[in-house]
C-alpha positions in Angstrom: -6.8 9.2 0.3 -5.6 11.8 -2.4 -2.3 12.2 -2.3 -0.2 14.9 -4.1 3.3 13.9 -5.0 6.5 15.9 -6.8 8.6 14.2 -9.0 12.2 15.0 -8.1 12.9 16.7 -10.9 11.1 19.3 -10.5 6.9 18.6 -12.0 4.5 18.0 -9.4 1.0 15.8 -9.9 -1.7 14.6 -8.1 -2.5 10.9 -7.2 -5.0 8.8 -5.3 -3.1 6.1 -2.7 -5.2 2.9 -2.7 -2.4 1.1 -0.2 -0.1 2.5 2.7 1.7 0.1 4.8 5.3 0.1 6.5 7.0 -0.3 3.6 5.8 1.3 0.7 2.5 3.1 -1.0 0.4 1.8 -3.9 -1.3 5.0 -5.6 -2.8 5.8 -8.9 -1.8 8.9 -11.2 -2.5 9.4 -14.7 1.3 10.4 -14.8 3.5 7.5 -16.7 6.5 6.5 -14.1 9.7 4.3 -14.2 11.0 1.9 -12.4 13.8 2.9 -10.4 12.2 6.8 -10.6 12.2 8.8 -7.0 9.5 10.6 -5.8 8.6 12.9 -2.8 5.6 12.5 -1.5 3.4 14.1 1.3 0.3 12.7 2.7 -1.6 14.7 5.2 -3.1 12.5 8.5 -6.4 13.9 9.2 -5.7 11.8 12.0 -4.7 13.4 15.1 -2.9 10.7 16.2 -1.0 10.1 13.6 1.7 12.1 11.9 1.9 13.3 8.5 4.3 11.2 6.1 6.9 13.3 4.3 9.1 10.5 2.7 11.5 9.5 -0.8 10.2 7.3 -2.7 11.6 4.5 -5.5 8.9 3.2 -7.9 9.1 -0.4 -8.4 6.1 -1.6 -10.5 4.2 0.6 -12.8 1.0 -1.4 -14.4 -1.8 0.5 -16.8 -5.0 0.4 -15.5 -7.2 -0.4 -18.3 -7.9 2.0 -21.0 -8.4 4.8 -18.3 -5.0 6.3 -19.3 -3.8 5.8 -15.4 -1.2 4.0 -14.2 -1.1 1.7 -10.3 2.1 2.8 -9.1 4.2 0.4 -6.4 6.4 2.2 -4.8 8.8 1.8 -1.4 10.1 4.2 1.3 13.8 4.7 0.8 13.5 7.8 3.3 11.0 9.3 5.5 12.0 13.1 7.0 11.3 14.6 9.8 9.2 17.9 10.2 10.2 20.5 12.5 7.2 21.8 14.2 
């Protein structure tokens, strides 16, 4: 899934999730994070019987990915908000 995520202050970038589960999302971005950094993300379903996720984010674990320049993100859900039809 590609995922696009903003940065709460302010810059927006793209990233590829490679994990989703209850608690948290594992994605790659070419963007280097922090630990402790927030992040709102969106991810649309595709699914219709699934929602979309519009949550906060904390990273936890950032780890380089080779020589590619990109980073594997781990990061948990602090918040997830609701969308108003």
């Amino acid at each position: 899934m590609s995922t696009p995520l903003k940065v709460e202050k302010g810059r927006s970038f793209g990233a590829r999730g490679r994990n989703l589960s209850a608690g948290g999302v594992l994605f790659h971005t070419g963007e280097l994070l922090k630990t402790g950094d927030r992040l709102e993300m969106h991810i649309d379903s595709r699914q219709p019987l699934f929602p979309n996720l519009d949550a906060t984010m904390e990273v936890l674990r950032v780890e380089p990915l080779s020589d590619s320049g990109r980073y594997a993100i781990g990061s948990a859900i602090r918040t997830i908000h609701k969308r108003t039809p």
